[in-house]
N, C-alpha and C positions, 0 to 999 in steps of 0.2 A: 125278464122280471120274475118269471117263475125260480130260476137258481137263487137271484137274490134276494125273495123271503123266504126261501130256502135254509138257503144260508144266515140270515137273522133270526130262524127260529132254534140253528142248533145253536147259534151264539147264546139266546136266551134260555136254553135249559143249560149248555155249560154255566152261565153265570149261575142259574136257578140252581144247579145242584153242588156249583161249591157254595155258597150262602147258607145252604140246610146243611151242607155238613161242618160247616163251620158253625151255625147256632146251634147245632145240637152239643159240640163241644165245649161253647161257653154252654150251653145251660148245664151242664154235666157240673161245671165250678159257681152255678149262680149263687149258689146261698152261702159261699165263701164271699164270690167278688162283691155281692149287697151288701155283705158286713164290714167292705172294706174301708168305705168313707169314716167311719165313726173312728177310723186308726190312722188315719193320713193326714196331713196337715198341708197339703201344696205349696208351695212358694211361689207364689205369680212371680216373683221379680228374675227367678230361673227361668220361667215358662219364656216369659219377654223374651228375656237374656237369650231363649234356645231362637226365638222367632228371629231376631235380628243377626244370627250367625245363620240361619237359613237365606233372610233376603240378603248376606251377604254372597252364600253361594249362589243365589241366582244373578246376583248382579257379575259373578266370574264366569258362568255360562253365558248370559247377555253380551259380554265384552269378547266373549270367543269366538260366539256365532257372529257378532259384529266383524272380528280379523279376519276370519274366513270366507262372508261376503266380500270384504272387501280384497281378497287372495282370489277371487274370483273377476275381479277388475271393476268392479262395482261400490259405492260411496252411499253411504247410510249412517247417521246419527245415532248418538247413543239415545237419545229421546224416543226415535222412530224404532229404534231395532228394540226397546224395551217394550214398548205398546205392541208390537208384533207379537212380541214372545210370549207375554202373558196373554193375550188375547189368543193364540193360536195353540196355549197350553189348556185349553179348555175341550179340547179335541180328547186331550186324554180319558177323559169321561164320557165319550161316545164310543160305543163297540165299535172293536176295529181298530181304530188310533191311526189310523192313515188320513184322517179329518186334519190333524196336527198340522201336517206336512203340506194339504194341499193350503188350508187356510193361511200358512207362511207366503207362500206364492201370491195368492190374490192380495196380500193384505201388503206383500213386498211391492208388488207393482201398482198399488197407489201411491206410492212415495217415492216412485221414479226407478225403482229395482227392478232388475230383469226379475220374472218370476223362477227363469231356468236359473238363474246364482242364487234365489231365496230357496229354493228346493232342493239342488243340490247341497248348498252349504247346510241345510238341515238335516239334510242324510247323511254329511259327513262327522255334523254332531252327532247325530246319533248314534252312527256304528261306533265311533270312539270313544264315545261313553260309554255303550254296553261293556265295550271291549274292557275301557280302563275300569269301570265299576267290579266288573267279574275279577279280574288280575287283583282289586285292591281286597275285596271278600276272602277271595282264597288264600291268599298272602294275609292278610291279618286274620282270619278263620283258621287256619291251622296248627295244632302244636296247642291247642287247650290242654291236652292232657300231658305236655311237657315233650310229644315227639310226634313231629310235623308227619304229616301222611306222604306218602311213598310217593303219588301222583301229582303232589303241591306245584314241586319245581319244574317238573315238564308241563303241567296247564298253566304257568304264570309263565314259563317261557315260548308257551307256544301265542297265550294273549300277546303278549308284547310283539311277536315278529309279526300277529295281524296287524296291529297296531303301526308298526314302520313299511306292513305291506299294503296299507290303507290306501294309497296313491293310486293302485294297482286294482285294486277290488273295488273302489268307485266305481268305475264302469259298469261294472255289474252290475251295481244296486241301483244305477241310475235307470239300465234300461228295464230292470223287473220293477222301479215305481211307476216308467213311461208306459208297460202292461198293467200297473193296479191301478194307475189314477188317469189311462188313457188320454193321456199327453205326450206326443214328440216332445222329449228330452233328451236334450244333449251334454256331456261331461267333458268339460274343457280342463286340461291340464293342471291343476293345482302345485305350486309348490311346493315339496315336501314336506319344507320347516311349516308349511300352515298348518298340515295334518297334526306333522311334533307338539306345537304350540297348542290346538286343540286337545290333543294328548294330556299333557299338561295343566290346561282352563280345567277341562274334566275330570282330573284326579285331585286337584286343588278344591274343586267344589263338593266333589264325594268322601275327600276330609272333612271339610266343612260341614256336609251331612250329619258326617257322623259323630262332631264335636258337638253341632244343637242336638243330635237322638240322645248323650249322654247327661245332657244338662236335662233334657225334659225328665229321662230317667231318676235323676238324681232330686228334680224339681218335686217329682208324684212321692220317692218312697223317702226320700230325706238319707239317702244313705246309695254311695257306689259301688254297687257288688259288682268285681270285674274290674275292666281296664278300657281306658279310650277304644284301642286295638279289637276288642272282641263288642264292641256294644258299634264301634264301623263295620265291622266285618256282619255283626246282624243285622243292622238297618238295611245295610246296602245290598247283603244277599236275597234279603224279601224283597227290595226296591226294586230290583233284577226282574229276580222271580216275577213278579206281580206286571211287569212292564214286559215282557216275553207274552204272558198268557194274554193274545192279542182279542178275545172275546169279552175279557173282563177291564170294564172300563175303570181307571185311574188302578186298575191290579185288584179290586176291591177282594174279599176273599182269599185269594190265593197268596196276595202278602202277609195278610193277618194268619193266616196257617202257617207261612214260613219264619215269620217273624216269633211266634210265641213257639216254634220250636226250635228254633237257634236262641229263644232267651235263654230257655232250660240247657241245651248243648253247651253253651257258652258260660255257664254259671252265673248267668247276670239276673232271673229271675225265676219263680215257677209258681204255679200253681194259680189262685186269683192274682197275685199280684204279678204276674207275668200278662195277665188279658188286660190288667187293668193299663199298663203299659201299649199293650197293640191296641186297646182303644181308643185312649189318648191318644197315639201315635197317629191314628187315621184320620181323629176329629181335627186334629192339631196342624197334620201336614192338609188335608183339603182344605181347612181354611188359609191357610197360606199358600195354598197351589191357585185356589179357584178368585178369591176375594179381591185379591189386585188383577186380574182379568177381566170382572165383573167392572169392578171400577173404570178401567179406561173403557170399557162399551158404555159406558152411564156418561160421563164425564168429560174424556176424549172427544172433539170435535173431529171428525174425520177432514185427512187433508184436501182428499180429490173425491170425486164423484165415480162409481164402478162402472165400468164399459157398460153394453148391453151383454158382451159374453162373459163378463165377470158373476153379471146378473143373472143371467141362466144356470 
C-alpha cells in the first residue's frame, strides 16, 4: 500500500507540474488570446461537421476492436462492443490508463466475452494504434520545410515491421498486463490478417482524426493555414504524446504543449491563435471522448448482473 500512494503522489506532482508550466505559458499570450473573441466568428456548422467525422472514427475503431474479439473466437455485437468502448474509455481520465483495459474485461464478460479475448484484443488495439499513429505523424510531419528529415524513412519503416511483427510481440504485452493488472492471462494465437486489418481500422481512424482537427481548425479562425497532411501529422503527434505520458490522465498537459508547438513547426498557427486552437481542441475532443460514455452509464441498462469477483 505504501509503493502505491507512493506511486500516486509522483503521478500527481508530474501532472502538477506540467499544468504550471503549461499555464504559465498560456498566460505569457493572455492578453493576446482575451482579445481573440472580439476577431473570430466560429462556425458551429464546422465544429458539428468536425464532431461527426470524429464519432465516425470512433465508430472504425469500435468495428476493429469488434473483428478482433471476434479473431479471438469469441461473438459480440456492435451494440455491446460500442457501450464497452465508450464506457471503458473513461479510464483514460484516471492516472495510469490501465483502468481502460481492465474495465474492457469486466464490462466484456457481462455479455458473455471471455474477459481474456476482451483484454487481449484491447492490447492489440492499442499497440497498433500507437504504432500506426506515430508511422502516420512522422510520414505526414516530415518535409515541412520542403526536405524530409534523414531519420523519417527508417522510423516509418521500422513502425511498420512492428506493426506486421505485432503477432509476435503480443505475448509480451500480454504477460507484462497479466503483472500490472494481476491476472493469469493468456495469449492465443491471432491471425495475422486480424492484426493487418486492425492495422488498417487504426490508420483509417487517425485520418479521420485528423480531417475533424482541420475543420475545427478551420471552424475557430475561418481560414486553412497549411494542409490536411500537416494539421494530421499535429493532432496525432500530441495525441501520441499525451497518451504515452501514462500519469497524465486523458494526456492533459502534455498534448496541449505538443500540439501548440507542432501548430507553429507546421505553419498552421502561432501565437494566441495557436492556444486558442489547443484549447478548443481539448474542450472539444473530451467532450466527445467523455459524454457518450457518460451517457450509456445513465442510460444503458446493464445486461447481467457482476459476479461477487467482479464486484471486489
Amino acid at each position: 500500500m505504501t509503493k502505491l500512494r507512493a506511486w500516486r503522489a509522483v503521478q500527481l506532482i508530474a501532472v502538477a507540474a506540467v499544468l504550471v508550466y503549461v499555464a504559465r505559458r498560456i498566460d505569457a499570450q493572455w492578453g493576446e488570446l482575451a482579445a481573440l473573441p472580439q476577431s473570430i466568428n466560429v462556425s458551429w456548422a464546422l465544429v458539428a461537421a468536425s464532431g461527426l467525422v470524429v464519432l465516425c472514427s470512433y465508430a472504425v475503431l469500435i468495428r476493429t476492436w469488434q473483428h478482433t474479439v471476434q479473431a479471438w473466437g469469441e461473438q459480440i455485437g456492435f451494440r455491446d462492443a460500442s457501450r464497452i468502448w465508450f464506457v471503458s474509455n473513461l479510464g483514460r481520465y484516471v492516472p495510469g490508463k490501465v483502468w481502460q483495459i481492465g474495465a474492457m474485461g469486466v464490462l466484456a464478460q457481462r455479455v458473455g466475452v471471455s474477459p481474456v479475448a476482451a483484454v487481449g484484443s484491447s492490447l492489440v488495439i492499442s499497440i497498433v494504434n500507437v504504432l500506426a499513429g506515430i508511422a502516420i505523424a512522422v510520414a505526414f510531419g516530415v518535409g515541412v520545410a520542403g526536405e524530409a528529415e534523414w531519420w523519417a524513412v527508417p522510423l516509418v519503416a521500422a513502425l511498420t515491421a512492428g506493426v506486421i511483427a505485432a503477432p509476435w510481440i503480443l505475448p509480451m504485452a500480454v504477460r507484462a498486463a497479466s503483472v500490472v493488472l494481476r491476472r493469469e492471462m493468456q495469449a492465443p494465437r491471432l491471425p495475422h490478417s486480424a492484426i493487418w486489418k486492425a492495422a488498417i481500422g487504426c490508420s483509417v481512424a487517425w485520418l479521420l482524426y485528423g480531417i475533424a482537427f482541420r475543420l475545427l481548425h478551420i471552424s475557430l479562425l475561418g481560414h486553412g493555414t497549411g494542409d490536411l497532411a500537416r494539421s494530421t501529422a499535429a493532432f496525432t503527434g500530441s495525441y501520441i504524446a499525451g497518451f504515452l505520458f501514462l500519469p497524465a490522465p486523458g494526456g492533459i498537459g502534455i498534448r496541449e504543449d505538443f500540439l501548440q508547438r507542432f501548430l507553429i513547426q507546421f505553419g498552421i498557427a502561432a501565437g494566441a491563435e495557436a492556444w486558442l486552437i489547443v484549447l478548443a481542441s481539448r474542450a472539444w475532443l473530451t467532450i466527445l471522448e467523455v459524454v457518450p460514455g457518460l451517457a450509456y452509464l445513465v442510460f444503458t441498462k446493464r445486461t447481467s448482473k457482476p459476479s461477487s469477483t467482479e464486484a471486489a
